[in-house]
Every structure is written in C-alpha cells, then in structure tokens.
N, C-alpha and C positions, 0 to 999 in steps of 0.2 A: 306124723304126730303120734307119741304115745297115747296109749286107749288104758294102759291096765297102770300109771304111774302117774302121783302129779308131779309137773314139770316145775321149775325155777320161773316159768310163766303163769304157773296157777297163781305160784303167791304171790306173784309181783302183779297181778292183776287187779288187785285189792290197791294199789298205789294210784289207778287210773284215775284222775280226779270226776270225769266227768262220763254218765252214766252214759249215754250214747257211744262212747267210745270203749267202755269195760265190760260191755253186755257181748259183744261178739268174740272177743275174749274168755269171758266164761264158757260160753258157747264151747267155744273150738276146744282149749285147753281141758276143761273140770266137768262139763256135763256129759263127755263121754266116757271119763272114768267114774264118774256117780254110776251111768247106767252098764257100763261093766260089773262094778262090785257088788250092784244093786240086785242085779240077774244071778249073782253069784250066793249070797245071803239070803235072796226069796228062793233058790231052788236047796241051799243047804237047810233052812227050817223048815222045808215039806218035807225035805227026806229024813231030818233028824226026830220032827217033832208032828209030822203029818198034820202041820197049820200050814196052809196058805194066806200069805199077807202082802197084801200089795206092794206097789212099789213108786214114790210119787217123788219125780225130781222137780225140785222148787224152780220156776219158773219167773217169779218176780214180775208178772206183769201189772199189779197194781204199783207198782214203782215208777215214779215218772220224771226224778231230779235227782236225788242223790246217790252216790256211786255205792254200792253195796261193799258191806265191811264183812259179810260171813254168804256163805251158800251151802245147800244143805242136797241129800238124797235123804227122806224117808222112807222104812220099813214099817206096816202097821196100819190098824185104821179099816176103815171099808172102802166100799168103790166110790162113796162119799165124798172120803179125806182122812184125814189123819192126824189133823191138830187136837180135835179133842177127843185122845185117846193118847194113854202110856203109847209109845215108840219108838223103835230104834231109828240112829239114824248115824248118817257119814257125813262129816261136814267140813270146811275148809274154810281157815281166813286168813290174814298175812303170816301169820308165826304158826300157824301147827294147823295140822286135823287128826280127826278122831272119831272114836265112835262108841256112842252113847245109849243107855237108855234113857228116854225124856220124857219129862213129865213139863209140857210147855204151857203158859199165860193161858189157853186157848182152855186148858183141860176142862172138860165138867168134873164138879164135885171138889176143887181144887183145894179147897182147904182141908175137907176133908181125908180127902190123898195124902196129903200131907202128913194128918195125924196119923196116917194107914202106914208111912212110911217113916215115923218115928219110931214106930213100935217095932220094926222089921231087922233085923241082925244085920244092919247094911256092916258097920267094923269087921264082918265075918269073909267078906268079899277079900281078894285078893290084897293085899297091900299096895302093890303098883298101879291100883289102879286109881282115877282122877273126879274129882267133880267139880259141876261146872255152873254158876252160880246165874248166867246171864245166857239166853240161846245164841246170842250175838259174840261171847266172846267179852273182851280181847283175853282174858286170861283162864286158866283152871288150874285147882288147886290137890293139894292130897287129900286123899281117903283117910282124914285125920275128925277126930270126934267131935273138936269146937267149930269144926269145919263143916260136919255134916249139920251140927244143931243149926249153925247161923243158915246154912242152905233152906234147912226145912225149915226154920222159921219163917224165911222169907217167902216160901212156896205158900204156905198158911195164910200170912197176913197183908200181902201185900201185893195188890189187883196185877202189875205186871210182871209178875216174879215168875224165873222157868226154873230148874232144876234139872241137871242132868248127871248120871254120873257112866263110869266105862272107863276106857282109858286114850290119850291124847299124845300127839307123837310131834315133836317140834321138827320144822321145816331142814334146819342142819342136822337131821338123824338119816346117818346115810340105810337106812335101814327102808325109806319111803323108795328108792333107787331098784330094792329088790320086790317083784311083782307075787312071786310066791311068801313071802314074808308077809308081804301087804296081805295077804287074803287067809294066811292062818292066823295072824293076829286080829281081823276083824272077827273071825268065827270062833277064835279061843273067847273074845270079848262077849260073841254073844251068847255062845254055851255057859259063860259063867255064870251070865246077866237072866239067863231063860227061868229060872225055878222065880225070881224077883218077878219076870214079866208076867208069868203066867199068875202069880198070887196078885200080881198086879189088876192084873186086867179081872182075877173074878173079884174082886173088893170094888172095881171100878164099877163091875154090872150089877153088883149087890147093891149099890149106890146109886147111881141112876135110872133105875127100876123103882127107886123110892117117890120117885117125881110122877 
C-alpha cells in the first residue's frame, strides 16, 4: 500500500454506500497518507516558521450511519483541537483533494473573522489558487472577487457556513501519482497562505480575549 500517494481507492472509497464497510477503507487507503504529509507540514512550519502545531487526523467517530462524503488531516489548534481555530488542513473526497487554510462552522468569533477577512488582500494571493465554500465539498471554486464576497458573506451570516481557501487538485491530475510534487505543492500552499495565518490567528486572539 502506498503511504505518500492517494490511490484510485482513496477516491473510490467515498462510493462505498454503507459506513461500516468505507471506514476500513479510509483506514487503510487515506489515513496513512494524511499522517505522512501531516508529519511532513508540522516538521516544515517548526522549521520555516519556529511554530509548532499539532496534528489531528479526523477520525469520525461520532458518526454512526452515514458513509462519509469528505476526510480531512488538520494542521493547527492546541492539544485541545482545532475546529475553533483558523487551520490548515489536507482533505480528500470523491473528485479532488487539497489543501487549505480554514476558517470552519466551529470557529469562535466567526462572524467577525469574517469581516477580518474581507478587509484582507485575499485577490493578492496567487491566482491558481481555489476556495471552498462548504468543509464538505463536493466543489471549489476560483480565486475570483464575486466568489470570495459570496464566501465571506456566507462565513458572516450564516450559522453553518465554513470557508476555506488554498489550492485543490482533481483526482485525474496525474500530478497526485508524483510523491515529491505532492509535498512541494502542499508547502508552496502553505508558505503562501502563512503571512494570512499568522494575521489570522492574532485578530482571532485579539477577539476572543474580548470575552
């Protein structure tokens, strides 16, 4: 079994109708390349950026019927967790994976993030790169301006709305095949995305310190 590449079985694992049978699937196929690339981005931000941040592979055990449409690794958070806090994260569902910085449903302050991140030069960001309207998927879209406002509107006004933006790589890009590809593209991702995180996270602590 590949450990550093998802296979044609990661994403077909997402077709598995019934959760008792797609959970040992994930298992075997995608949770040991989460904690490959996961080990690989927690030791590249200690040494680029002398942060340590953990590393939390989604485990899905409050889930008890329905077959899982997305699976994630997060970067970020404390020993706590990591939903309610900006983080990165590598995720997989039937048509693409990618890697993001997120601002998920869970965040504290959420609305306010939001107006944090309307103000912020996101159009400045690379052009290739994507965002992602739903934590779940099924689709993500371009780094386009009616795109970012509908995003952060949503993140603002509406109780289960996630936001994530980075960039996303469809299942037939023979480019998932190459293991060293795979791991300069998630680090080019998050070198991009790091000067966002970090203004990120101190407007997050500037904020929740208000409580």
């Amino acid at each position: 079994m590949a450990q550093d590449i998802f296979t044609d079985e990661a994403f077909e694992s997402f077709e598995i109708p019934m959760l008792d049978d797609q959970m040992p699937v994930v298992r075997r196929e995608i949770q040991p390349v989460f904690r490959y690339y996961g080990r690989i981005l927690e030791d590249h931000i200690d040494q680029a950026y002398k942060t340590e941040l953990p590393v939390y592979i989604a485990k899905h055990i409050q889930r008890k019927v329905k077959p899982l449409r997305h699976t994630w690794v997060a970067i970020g958070g404390d020993n706590r967790g990591y939903k309610k806090y900006p983080h990165f994260e590598i995720g997989i569902n039937q048509h693409f994976t990618y890697i993001m910085l997120c601002y998920q449903f869970h965040l504290l302050e959420k609305d306010k993030m939001a107006q944090f991140l309307k103000k912020e030069p996101l159009l400045d960001l690379p052009s290739d790169m994507h965002i992602m309207l739903s934590h779940y998927g099924p689709d993500y879209y371009n780094l386009k301006e009616d795109n970012l406002a509908k995003g952060l509107d949503r993140l603002e006004n509406i109780k289960g709305a996630d936001f994530q933006i980075g960039r996303a790589m469809m299942k037939s890009d023979e480019a998932l095949l190459d293991p060293g590809y795979l791991e300069a593209w998630m680090k080019k991702t998050v070198d991009e995305l790091w000067p966002l995180y970090e203004r990120s996270m101190t407007e997050f602590q500037k904020l929740t310190k208000m409580n």
